[in-house]
Every structure is written in C-alpha cells, then in structure tokens.
TILUM-248972 format. One record per residue (C-alpha): residue number from 1; x, y, z; chain. Coordinates in nm, 3 decimals. Layout:
BEGIN
NUM; X; Y; Z; A
...
END
This chain:
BEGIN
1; 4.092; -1.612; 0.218; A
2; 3.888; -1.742; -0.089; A
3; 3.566; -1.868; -0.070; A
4; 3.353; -2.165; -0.295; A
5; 2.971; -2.197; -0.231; A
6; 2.838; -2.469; -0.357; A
7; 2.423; -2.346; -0.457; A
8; 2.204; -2.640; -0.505; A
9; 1.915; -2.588; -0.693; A
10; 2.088; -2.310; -0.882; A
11; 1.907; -2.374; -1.210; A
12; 1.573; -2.265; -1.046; A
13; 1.384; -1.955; -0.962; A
14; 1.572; -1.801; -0.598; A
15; 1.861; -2.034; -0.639; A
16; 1.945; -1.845; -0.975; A
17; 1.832; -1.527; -0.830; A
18; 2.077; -1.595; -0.566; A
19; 2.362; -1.657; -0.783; A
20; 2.316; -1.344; -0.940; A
21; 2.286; -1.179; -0.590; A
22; 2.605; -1.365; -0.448; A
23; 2.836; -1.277; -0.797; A
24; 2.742; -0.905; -0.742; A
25; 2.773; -0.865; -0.328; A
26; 3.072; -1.134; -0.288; A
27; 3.388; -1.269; -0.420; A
28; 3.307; -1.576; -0.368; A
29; 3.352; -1.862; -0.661; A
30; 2.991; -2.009; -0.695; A
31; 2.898; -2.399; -0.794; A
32; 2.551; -2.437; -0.928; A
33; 2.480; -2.792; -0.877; A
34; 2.146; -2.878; -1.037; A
35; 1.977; -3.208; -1.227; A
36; 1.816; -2.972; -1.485; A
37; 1.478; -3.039; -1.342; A
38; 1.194; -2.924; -1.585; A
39; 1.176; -2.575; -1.385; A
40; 1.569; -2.597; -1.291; A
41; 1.672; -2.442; -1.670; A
42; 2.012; -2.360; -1.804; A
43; 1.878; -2.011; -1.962; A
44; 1.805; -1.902; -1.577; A
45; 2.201; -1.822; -1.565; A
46; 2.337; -1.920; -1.931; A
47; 2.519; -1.568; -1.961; A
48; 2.713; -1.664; -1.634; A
49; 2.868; -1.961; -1.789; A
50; 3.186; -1.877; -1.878; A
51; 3.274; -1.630; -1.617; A
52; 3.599; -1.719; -1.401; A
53; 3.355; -1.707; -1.063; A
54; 3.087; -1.938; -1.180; A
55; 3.087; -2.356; -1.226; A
56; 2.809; -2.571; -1.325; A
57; 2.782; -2.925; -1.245; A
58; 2.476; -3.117; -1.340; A
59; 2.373; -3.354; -1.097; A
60; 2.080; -3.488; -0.841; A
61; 2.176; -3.380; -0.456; A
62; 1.988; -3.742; -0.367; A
63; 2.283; -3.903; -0.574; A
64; 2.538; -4.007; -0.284; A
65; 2.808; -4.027; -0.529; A
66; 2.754; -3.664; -0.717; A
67; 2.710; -3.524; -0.371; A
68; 3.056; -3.686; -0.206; A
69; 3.196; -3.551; -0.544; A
70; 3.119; -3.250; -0.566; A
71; 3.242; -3.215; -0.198; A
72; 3.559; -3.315; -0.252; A
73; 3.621; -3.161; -0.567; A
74; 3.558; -2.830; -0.463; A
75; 3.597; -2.799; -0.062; A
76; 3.312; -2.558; -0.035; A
77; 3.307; -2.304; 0.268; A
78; 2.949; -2.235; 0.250; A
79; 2.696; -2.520; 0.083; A
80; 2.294; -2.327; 0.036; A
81; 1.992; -2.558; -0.017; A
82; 1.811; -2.410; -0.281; A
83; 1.704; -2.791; -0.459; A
84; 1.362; -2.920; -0.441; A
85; 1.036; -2.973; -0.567; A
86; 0.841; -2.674; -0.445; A
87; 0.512; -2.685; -0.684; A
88; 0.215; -2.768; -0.441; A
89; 0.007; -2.919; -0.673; A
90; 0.246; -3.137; -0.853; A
91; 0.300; -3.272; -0.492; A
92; -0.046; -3.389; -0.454; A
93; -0.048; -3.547; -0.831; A
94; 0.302; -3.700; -0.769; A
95; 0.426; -3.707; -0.397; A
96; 0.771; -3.935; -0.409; A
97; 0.977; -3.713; -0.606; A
98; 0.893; -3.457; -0.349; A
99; 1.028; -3.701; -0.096; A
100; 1.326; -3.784; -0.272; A
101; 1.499; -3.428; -0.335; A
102; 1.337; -3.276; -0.024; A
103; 1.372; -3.514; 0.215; A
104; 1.656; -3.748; 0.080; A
105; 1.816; -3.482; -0.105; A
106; 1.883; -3.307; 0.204; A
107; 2.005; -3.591; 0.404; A
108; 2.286; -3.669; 0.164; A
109; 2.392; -3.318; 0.153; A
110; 2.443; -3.281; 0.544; A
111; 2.577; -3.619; 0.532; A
112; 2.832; -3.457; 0.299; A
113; 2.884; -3.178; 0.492; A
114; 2.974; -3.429; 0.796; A
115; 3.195; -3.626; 0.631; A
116; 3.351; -3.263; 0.485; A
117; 3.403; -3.102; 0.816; A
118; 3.590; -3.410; 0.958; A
119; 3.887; -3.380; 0.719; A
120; 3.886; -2.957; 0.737; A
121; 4.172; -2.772; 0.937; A
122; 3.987; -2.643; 1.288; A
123; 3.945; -2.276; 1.114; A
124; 3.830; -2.451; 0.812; A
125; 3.609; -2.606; 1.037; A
126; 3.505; -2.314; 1.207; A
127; 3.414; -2.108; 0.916; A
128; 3.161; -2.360; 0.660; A
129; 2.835; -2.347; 0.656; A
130; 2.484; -2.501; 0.588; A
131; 2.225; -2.289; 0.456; A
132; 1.905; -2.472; 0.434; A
133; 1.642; -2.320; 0.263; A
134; 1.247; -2.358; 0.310; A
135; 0.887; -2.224; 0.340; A
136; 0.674; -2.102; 0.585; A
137; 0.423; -2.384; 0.436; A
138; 0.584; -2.580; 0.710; A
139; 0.351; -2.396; 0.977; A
140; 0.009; -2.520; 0.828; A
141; -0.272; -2.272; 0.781; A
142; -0.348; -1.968; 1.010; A
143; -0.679; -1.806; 1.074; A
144; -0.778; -1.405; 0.995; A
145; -0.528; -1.321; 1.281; A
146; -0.125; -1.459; 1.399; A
147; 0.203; -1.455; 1.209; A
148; 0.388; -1.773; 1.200; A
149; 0.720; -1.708; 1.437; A
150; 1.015; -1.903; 1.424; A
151; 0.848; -2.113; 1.724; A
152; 0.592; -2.209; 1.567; A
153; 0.452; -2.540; 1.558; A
154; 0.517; -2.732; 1.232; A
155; 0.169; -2.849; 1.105; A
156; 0.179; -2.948; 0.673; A
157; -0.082; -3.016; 0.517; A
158; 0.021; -3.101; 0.207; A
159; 0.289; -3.330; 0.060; A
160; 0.555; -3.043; -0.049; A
161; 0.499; -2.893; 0.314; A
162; 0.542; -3.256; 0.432; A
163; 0.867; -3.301; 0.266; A
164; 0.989; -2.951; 0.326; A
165; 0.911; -3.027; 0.742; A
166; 1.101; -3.355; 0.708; A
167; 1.375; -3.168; 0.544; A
168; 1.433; -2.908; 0.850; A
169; 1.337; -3.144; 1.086; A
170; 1.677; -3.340; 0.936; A
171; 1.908; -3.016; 0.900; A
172; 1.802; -2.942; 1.284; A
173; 1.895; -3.317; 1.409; A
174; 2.239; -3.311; 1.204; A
175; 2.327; -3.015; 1.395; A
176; 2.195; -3.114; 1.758; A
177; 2.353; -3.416; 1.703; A
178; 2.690; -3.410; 1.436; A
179; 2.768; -3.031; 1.531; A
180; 2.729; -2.921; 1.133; A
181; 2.660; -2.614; 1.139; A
182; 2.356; -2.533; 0.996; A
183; 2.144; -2.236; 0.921; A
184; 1.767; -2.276; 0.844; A
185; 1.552; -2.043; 0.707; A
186; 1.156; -2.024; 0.585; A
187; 0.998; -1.756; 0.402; A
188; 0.696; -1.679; 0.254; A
189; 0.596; -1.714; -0.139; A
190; 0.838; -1.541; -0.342; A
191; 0.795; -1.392; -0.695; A
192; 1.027; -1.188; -0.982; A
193; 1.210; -1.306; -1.267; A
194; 1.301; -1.631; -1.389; A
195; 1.004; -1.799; -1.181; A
196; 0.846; -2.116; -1.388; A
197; 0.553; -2.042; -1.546; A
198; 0.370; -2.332; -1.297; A
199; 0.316; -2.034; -1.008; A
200; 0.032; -1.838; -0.939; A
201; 0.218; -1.459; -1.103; A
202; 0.371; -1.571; -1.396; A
203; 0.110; -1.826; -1.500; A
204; -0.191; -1.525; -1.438; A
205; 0.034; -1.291; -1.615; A
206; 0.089; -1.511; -1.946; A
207; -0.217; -1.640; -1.989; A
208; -0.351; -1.281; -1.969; A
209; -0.084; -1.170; -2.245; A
210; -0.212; -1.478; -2.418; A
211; -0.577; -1.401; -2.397; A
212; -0.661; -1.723; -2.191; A
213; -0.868; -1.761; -1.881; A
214; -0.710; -1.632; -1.565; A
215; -0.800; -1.963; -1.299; A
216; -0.893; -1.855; -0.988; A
217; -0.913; -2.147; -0.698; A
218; -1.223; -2.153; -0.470; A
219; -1.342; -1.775; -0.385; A
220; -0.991; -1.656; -0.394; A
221; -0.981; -1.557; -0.072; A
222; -0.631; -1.759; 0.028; A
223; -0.418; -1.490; 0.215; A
224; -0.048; -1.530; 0.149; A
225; 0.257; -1.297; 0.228; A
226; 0.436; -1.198; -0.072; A
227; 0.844; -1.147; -0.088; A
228; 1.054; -1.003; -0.376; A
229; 1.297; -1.262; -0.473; A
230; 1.564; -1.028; -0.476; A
231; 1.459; -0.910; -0.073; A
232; 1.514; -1.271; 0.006; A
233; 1.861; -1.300; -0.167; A
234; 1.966; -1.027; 0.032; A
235; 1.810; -1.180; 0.348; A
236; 1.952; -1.497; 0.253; A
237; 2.310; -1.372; 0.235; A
238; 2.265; -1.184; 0.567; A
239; 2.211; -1.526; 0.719; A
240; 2.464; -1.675; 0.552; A
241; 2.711; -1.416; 0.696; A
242; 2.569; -1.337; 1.025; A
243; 2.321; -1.564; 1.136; A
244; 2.394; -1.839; 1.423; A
245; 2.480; -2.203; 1.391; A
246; 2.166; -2.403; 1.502; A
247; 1.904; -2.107; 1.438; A
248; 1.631; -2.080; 1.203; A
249; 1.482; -1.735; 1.082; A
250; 1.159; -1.673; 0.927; A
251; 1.181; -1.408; 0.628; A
252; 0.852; -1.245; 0.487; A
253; 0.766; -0.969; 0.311; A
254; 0.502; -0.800; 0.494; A
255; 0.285; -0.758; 0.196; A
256; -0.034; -1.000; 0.225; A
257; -0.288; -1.039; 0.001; A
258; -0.584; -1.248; -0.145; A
259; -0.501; -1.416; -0.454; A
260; -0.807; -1.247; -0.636; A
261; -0.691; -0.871; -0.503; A
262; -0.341; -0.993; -0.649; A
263; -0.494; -1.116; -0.942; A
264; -0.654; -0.760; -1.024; A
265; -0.360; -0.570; -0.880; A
266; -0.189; -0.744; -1.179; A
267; -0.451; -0.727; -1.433; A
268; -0.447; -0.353; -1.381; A
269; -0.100; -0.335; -1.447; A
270; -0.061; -0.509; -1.722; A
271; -0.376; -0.261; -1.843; A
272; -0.076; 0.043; -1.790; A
273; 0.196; -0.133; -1.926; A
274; 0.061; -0.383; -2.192; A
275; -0.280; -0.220; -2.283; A
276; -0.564; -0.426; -2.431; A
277; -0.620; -0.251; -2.730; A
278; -0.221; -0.317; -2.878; A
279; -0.281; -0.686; -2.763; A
280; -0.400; -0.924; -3.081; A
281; -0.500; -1.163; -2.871; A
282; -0.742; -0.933; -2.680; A
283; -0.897; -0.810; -2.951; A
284; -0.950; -1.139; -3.093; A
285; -1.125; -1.260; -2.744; A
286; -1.316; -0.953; -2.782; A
287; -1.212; -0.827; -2.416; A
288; -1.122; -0.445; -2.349; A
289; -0.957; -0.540; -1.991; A
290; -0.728; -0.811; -1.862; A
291; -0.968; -0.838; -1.562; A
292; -1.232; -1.002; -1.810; A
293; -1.019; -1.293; -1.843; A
294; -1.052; -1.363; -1.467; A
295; -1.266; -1.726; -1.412; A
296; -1.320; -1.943; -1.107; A
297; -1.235; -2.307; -1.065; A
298; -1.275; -2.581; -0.820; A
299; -1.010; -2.535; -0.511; A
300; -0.710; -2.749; -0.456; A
301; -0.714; -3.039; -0.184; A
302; -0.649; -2.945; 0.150; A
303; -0.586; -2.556; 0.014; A
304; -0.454; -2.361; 0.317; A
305; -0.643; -2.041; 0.406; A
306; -0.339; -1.860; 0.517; A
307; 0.003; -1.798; 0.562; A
308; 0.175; -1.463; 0.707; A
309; 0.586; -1.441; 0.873; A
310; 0.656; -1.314; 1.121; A
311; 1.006; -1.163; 1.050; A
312; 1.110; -0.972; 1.383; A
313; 1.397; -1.238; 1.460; A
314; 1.613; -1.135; 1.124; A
315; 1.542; -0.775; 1.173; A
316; 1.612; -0.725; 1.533; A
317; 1.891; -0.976; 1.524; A
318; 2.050; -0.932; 1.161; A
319; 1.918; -0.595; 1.077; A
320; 1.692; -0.720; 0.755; A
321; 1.386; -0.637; 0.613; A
322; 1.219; -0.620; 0.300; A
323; 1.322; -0.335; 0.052; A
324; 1.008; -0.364; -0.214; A
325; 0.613; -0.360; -0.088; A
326; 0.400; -0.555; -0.324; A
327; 0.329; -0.289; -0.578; A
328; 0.659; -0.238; -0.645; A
329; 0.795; -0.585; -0.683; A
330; 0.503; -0.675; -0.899; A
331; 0.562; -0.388; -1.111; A
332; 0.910; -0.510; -1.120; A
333; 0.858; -0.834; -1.195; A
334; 0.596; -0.751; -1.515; A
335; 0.832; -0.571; -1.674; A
336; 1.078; -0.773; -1.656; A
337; 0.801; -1.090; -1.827; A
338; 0.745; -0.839; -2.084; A
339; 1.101; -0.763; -2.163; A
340; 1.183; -1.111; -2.179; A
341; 0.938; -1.308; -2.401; A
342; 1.199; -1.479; -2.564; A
343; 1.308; -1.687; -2.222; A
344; 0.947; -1.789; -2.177; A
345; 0.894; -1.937; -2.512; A
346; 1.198; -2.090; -2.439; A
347; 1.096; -2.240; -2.080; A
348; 0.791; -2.373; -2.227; A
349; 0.436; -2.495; -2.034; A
350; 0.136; -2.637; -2.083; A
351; -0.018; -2.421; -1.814; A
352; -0.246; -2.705; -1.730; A
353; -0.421; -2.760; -1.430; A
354; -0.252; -3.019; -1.158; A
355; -0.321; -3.137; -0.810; A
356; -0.670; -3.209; -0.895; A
357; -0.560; -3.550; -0.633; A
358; -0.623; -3.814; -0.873; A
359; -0.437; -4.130; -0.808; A
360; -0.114; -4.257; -0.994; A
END
C-alpha cells in the first residue's frame, strides 16, 4: 500500500536532511510543505524537484486554510513536524513569530490531523501518524552531572524553548484527549549540511574561511550534546516506523562538548583541510592559524549552562543509536561547507550578532 508524508519544514536544515533520508530508505511519496522562511531555502532540495516521489507546496502550517488543504489534497499517512523557528537568539530579539509557527503552527496541524482521521477507513485510521519534532531545550539547563530523560521536567528558559514546550505540551493533549496518534521526539543540537549559516558550526566555520573573528559567548564553557543530522534522520524514521502512539523519545548523540573545545576541534580541522597559508584572506589578516581568529563576547540572556540526552529509551526500545562521534560528523560536515561554497553564497547572511534582548 502507498504511502504520502507530508514534511513540514522541509525547506530547512533536518527537515531537508530528512527528505533526503526518507527518498533513499522508503517508497514513500514526500510533500515538503514550507513558507520559504529566510533559513527554509529552495536550494536545500532544488535537485529533488522534479522527481516523481517529491511535491513542494509553499505555505505557512499556522495558515488554517493551507493546512486543511494540503490535508485533503494529499491524504497523508504519516504528517512530521519539522517547521519552526529554532534560532535562540532571534527568539529573544523577536519572540511572536516563535509563538506563531511553534505553538500555533502546531495546533493547526493536529487539528488537521483530527479532522483527517475522522473521514479515514478504520485501517486508514490505524496506520497515520504524527511525528512531532523538538529539542531537548525543553528541559532547561543541567548542572556538571544528569542527562535529561524522557521524564524529565520541562523547565525553558528562553522563548524558542518556551514555544517548543507549548508545542509538545499541545501534541501530548491532542493525543490524551482526540486519540491522534502522535509521536514526539527531542534531541539534542544537530549539525551537517545545509544548516543556516545563523548556528554556532557553520557560522565559526565561515567566518574562519572568511578571515573574521570567531565570537565566542561568555567563557565558552556551555556544554551541549552534539548529533549528526543524518543519525537523527535515521532515528527519526525509526520512530516513525516503530515507535508507540502517545510516547516521546529523547535522541542525542553522546558527544558533549564546550563550545570553545568545539570551536578549536574545528579550527584545527579546517588547519588539515583548508590550511592557512592557501587562504587569501589569512594572509591578508596576517594569521598563520584559524585558532587566532577566536575572540570573546558578552553572553546571551539567560544562556543555559548545559544540555546532555539521555537516549536509553530509543535504543533499548527501537534499537537506535548514533552512528558518527563528534570528530567524525564534524569532519563530515567541513567538507561538505568546503565543497559547496556556491550554496552558501547563495543562502546569504549577515552573520551579525542577535539576542543581545533589546526591546522591539
């Protein structure tokens, strides 16, 4: 029997990494639907257009009407919640639009799926389902020790964690209370190819290439767990397939590490693979080593110390884990920036500093 997954938030950094993903492990016909967001960009999947497995419809998932049409022109089996606005500091500069694709966004598509189950067959029935996708930001900060299980009390502390919270809180209620069946799952920061220059990785490892100061918040000692985007495809897929109506599962990729010992784990590798000396704009800063470039600035509001997933739940009960440590991904995921210049100059940023919390 065919499938149609609907992927929200296609456009963007995992969503298109999922497509991808989902075109090569599945036959299932895929439906990006995506507004075309400033980090939500065509060339993430433009050489998939055209191919008889993959639709895009441009739209906002807060849009009743695009949401209720999209429904019921395609009958989807499977819907995944990859849309929303996921850049921390842009959520302290500019809070409602976080509230309106994570929190409303998500309401309209379980309302959707409601409204979609009632008029499917009892198999039909049987068969969708809700992938909702978050963040472990959702758990607040921890200390030097603890993992954040899927039990863990929710705690954000800033606006994108707030709306992100809401979000699951919502996808939790609609199934306690409509019977959609929903899957939730939160994982820990991801990185590869295709992320928007905004993020900590790509925006270090550009502005190196580029010569320009490498911003450090605070003392850079902010712990997070790092995943390979293409680890949590997989994971995400195993959920998808195997996980259990009503659960949620945590997915990390049991690689912490300080943003400043990330920071130099990628200066050095960019010292292998994109040496100083064959780099104009090295030589014209006068600097022999990408680690030069590093600089410290004031920290973000309400900056939380650390996060780290506990991920025993999806392994024991799903059989995943994490394929790629952190050396591995991140030499991974520099190649792939240096291999692919062209689709950052034609992404485009500023690379300026937000979430400073100045009022709007």
């Amino acid at each position: 029997m065919s499938e149609t997954w609907i992927v929200t938030g296609g456009a963007g950094f995992i969503g298109s990494n999922f497509v991808r993903h989902a075109l090569a492990e599945s036959e299932a016909r895929i439906v990006v639907l995506d507004k075309l967001t400033y980090a939500g960009r065509r060339e993430n999947f433009e050489d998939l257009e055209g191919g008889p497995r993959f639709v895009f419809v441009e739209g906002d998932i807060a849009d009743r009407e695009t949401v209720t049409r999209v429904y019921r022109e395609h009958r989807p089996t499977a819907v995944l919640n990859f849309a929303a606005e996921s850049h921390v500091d842009r959520s302290i500069d500019d809070p409602r639009s976080f509230l309106e694709t994570n929190v409303v966004g998500t309401f309209e598509l379980l309302e959707g799926a409601r409204h979609h189950l009632a008029e499917l067959a009892p198999a039909e029935r049987e068969r969708f389902r809700l992938l909702h996708v978050s963040t472990d930001e959702v758990y607040g900060s921890l200390g030097d020790q603890g993992l954040f299980a899927e039990t863990t009390a929710y705690a954000p502390n800033s606006p994108y964690a707030a709306s992100k919270a809401g979000a699951d809180h919502i996808a939790r209620a609609y199934h306690r209370t409509f019977g959609v069946p929903v899957l939730i799952t939160n994982c820990s920061n991801n990185y590869g190819p295709y992320q928007f220059p905004e993020k900590l990785i790509p925006l270090m490892l550009l502005n190196a290439l580029e010569a320009k100061d490498l911003p450090i918040y605070g003392d850079g000692r902010n712990v997070r767990d790092w995943l390979y985007v293409e680890d949590h495809c997989a994971g995400l897929l195993r959920v998808l397939r195997e996980g259990r109506p009503g659960e949620k599962y945590n997915l990390g990729g049991d690689s912490e590490s300080t943003n400043l010992a990330l920071v130099d784990l990628l200066c050095e590798m960019l010292d292998e693979l994109a040496p100083a000396e064959d780099n104009p704009a090295m030589t014209a800063r006068g600097a022999s080593r990408y680690g030069e470039l590093k600089t410290f600035v004031p920290d973000r509001p309400g900056h939380d110390r650390r996060y780290a997933i506990d991920a025993s739940k999806i392994r024991a009960e799903l059989g995943w884990s994490p394929r790629h440590d952190l050396r591995e991904g991140l030499r991974e995921t520099v190649r792939w920036y240096l291999e692919h210049r062209d689709w950052c100059e034609a992404v485009g940023h500023a690379r300026e500093r937000l979430g400073l919390g100045s009022a709007r």
